[in-house]
C-alpha positions in Angstrom: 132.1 10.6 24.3 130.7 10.4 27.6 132.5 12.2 30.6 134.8 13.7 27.8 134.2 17.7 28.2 134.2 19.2 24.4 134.9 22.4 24.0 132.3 25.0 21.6 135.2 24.7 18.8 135.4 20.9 18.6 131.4 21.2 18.5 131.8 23.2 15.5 134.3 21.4 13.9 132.1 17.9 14.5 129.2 19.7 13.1 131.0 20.7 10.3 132.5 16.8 9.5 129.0 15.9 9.4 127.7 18.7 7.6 130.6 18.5 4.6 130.1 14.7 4.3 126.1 14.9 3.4 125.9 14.7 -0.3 124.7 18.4 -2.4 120.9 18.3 -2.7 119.9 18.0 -6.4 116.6 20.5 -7.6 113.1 19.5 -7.1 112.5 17.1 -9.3 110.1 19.9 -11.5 113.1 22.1 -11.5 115.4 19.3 -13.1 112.9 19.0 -15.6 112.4 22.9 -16.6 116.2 23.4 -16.3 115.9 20.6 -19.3 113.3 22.2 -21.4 114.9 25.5 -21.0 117.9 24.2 -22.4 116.1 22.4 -25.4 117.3 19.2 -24.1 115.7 15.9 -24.3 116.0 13.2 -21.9 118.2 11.2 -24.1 120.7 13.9 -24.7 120.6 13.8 -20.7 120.8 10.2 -20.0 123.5 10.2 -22.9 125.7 12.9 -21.5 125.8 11.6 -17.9 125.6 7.4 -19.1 122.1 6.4 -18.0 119.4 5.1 -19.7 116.4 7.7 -20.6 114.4 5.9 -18.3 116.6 6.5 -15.5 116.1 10.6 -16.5 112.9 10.0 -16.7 112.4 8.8 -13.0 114.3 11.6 -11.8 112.2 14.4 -13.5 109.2 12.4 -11.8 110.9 12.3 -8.3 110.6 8.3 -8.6 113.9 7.9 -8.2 117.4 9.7 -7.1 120.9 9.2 -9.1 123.3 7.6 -7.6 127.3 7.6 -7.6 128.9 8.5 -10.2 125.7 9.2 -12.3 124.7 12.0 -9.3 127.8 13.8 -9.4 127.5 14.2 -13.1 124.0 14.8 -13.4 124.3 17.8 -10.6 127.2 19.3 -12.2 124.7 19.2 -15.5 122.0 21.0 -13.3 124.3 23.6 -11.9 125.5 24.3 -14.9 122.1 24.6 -16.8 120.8 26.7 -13.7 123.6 29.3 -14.7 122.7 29.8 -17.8 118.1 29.7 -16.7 118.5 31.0 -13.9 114.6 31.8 -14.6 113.9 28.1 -15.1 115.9 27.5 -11.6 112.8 28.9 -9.7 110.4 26.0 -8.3 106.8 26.7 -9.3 104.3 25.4 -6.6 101.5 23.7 -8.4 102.9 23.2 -11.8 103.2 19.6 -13.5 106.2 18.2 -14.1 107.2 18.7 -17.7 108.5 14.7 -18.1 105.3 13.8 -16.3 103.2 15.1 -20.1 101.8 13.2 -22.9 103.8 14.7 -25.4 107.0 12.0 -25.1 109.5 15.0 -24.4 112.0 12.4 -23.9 
């Protein structure tokens, strides 16, 4: 846009596109896994309900991986949802392991 004088508004508005086209950050990957646990949910009944495999939960809880579309939209809503309900369990704890990340095969 060079030698094309943009007013403060159009700024704004440009801003805004860009802003409104970034995808909604998902939780920590810790808080993904606590929102779980709080719900008394196991990986499966999560990779069931948004049509991955548990391995695929698994990574996400572990910050291996991210979901992607249409898994992502589905898994967030799950999040948002569970976050509602534990809001307690919404709250990052520095320093804690992550629940998927134990020995005890939550999943």
């Amino acid at each position: 846009m060079e030698g094309v004088a943009m007013s403060d508004s159009d700024r704004s508005q440009r801003v805004d596109a860009l802003l409104n086209g970034l995808p909604e950050a998902l939780p920590s990957p810790q808080v993904r896994a606590k929102l779980r646990l709080a719900a008394g949910l196991t990986q499966q009944d999560v990779a069931d309900a948004v049509g991955v495999k548990r391995v695929a939960v698994t990574r996400w809880e572990l910050g291996q991986t991210s979901p992607r579309r249409p898994h992502r939209e589905n898994y967030l809503r799950l999040l948002k949802g569970l976050a509602d309900r534990f809001p307690e369990a919404a709250k990052a704890d520095e320093g804690t392991p992550t629940p998927a990340s134990d020995s005890r095969g939550s999943g």
